[in-house]
N, C-alpha and C positions, 0 to 999 in steps of 0.2 A: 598585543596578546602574547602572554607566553606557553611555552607547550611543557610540563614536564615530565619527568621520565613515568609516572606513576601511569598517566593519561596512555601517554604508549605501550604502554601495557596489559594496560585493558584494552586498548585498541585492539592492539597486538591477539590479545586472547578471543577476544568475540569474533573479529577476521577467520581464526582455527574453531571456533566454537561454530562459526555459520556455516565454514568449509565441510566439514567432518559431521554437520547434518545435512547437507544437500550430497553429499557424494555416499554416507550413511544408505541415504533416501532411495539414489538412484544401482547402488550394489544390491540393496533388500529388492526392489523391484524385480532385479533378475531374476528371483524367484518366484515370483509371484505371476495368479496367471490375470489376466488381465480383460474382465468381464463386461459387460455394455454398463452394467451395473456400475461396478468400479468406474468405468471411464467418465462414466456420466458427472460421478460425484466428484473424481479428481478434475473435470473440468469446472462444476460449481466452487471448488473451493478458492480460488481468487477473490470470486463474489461476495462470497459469504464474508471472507476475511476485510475485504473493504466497507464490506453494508459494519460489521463490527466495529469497523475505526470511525466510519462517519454521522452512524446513529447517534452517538449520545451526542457529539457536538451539534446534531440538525434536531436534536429535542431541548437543547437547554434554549433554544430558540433567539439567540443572540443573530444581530441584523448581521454582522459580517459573513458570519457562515452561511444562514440562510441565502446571502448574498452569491456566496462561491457554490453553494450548493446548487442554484436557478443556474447561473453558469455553467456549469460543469452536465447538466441536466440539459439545457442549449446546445453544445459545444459537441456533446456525445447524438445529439440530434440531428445536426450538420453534418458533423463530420463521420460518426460511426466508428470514429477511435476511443479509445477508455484511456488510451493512457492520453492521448493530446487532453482529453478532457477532463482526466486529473492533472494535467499539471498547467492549464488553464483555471482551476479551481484553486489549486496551491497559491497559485501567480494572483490570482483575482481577491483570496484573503490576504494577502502581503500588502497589496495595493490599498486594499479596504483600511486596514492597520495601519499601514502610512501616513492615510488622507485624513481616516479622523479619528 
């Protein structure tokens, strides 16, 4: 595989593009006062953000997802970690993808 210059540059751009909204994120915050309200929502928003990426894959109802999806659904059972069991679910459609 080759890499060329074009790619590193958009690399390069989205790197400062994701920099200069997380650091954006956390300067605006200083002003901002910081309500039970607020906090509540800025803690759902992970959630929300993941139920968005993973709904429409767990409705087109394809068996490998469904598959990583009972996984992942397991794994946050046991263990109580989100992320072990996203990336148990990642690992578990890779695996699926693989085999058949």
């Amino acid at each position: 595989m080759t890499i060329d210059a074009t790619f590193l540059v958009l690399l390069a751009v989205m790197v400062l593009a994701s920099y200069a909204c997380r650091a954006g994120g956390f300067w605006l915050m200083r002003f901002v006062t910081v309500t039970p309200r607020l906090d509540a929502a800025l803690k759902a928003t992970p959630v929300a953000v993941m139920a968005g990426i993973v709904t429409p894959a767990a409705l087109a109802g394809r068996p490998g997802e469904l598959v990583a999806l009972a996984l992942v659904v397991m794994v946050m059972r046991l263990s109580g970690n989100d992320v072990v069991a996203a990336l148990c679910g990642v690992a578990g459609l890779a695996l699926w993808r693989a085999i058949v």
